[in-house]
C-alpha positions in Angstrom: 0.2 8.1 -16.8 1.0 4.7 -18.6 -0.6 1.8 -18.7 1.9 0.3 -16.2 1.6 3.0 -13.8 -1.9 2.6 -13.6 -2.2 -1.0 -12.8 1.0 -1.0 -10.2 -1.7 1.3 -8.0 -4.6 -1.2 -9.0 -1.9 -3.5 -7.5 -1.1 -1.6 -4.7 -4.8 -0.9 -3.8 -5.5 -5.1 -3.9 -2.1 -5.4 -2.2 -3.9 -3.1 1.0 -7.3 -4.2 0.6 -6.0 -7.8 0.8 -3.6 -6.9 4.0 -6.8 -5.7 5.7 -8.9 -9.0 4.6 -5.5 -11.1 6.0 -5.4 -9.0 9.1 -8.7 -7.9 11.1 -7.1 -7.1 14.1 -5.2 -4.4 11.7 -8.6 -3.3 10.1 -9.6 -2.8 13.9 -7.0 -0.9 14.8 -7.3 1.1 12.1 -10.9 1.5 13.1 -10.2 2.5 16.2 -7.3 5.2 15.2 -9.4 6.9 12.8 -12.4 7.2 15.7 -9.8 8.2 18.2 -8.9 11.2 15.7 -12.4 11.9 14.4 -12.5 15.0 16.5 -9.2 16.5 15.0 -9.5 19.8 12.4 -6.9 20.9 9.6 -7.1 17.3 7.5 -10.4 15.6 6.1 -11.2 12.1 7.2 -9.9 10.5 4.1 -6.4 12.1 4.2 -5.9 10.9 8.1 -7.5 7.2 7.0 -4.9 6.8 4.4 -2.0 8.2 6.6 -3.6 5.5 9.4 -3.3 2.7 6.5 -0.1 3.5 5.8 1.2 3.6 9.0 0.3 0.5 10.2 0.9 -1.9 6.9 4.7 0.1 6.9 4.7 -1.6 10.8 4.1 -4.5 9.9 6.3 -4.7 7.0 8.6 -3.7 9.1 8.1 -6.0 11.3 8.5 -8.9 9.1 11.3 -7.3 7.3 10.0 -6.3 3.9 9.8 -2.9 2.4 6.1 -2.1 2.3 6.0 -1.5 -1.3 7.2 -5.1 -2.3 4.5 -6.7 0.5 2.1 -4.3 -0.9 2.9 -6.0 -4.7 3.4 -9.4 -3.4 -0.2 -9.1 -1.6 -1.8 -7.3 -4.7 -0.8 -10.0 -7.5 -1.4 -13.2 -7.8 1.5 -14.9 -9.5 5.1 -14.8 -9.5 5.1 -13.8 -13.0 2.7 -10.8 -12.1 4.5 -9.7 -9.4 7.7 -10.1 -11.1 6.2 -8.0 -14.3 5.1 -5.3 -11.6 8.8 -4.8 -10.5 9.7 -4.6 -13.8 7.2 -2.1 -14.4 8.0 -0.2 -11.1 11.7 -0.5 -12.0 11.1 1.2 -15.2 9.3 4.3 -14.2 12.3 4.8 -11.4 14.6 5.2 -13.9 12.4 7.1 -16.6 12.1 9.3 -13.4 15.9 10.2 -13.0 16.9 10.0 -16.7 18.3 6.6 -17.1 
């Protein structure tokens, strides 16, 4: 994995941790989804957390009408010139991907 690939899921990570620290209600909802579903078999605990972390930062992407990946880089950064170099980045590896 390159260099770039590694620090746009640094990013990302910061981007959610970040979202949580902005939105306790979220972190309590969260909280409260993955005791609600602490019971359930076939998936570990880790595996239904991140599915639960998804879910509700995608909401509330949605819900402010960005695509969760860009709120998720926007959050994680902490300049326009990082976040812009992280698109870049991103950008790249898309089309490394498919051969452009």
């Amino acid at each position: 994995m390159s260099v770039d690939a590694n620090r746009i899921k640094e990013v990302i990570e910061l981007g959610k941790q970040r979202f949580f620290e902005q939105n306790p209600s979220k972190l309590q909802e969260l909280e409260a989804i993955i005791e609600r579903d602490a019971d359930k078999s076939g998936s570990d605990i880790s595996n239904r957390r991140e599915v639960a972390r998804y879910r509700i930062i995608a909401a509330a992407a949605k819900a402010i009408g960005k695509d969760s990946m860009m709120m998720l880089l926007e959050l994680g950064t902490d300049s326009k010139e990082e976040f812009d170099h992280m698109i870049a980045a991103q950008n790249s590896q898309i089309k490394s991907m498919i051969g452009m």
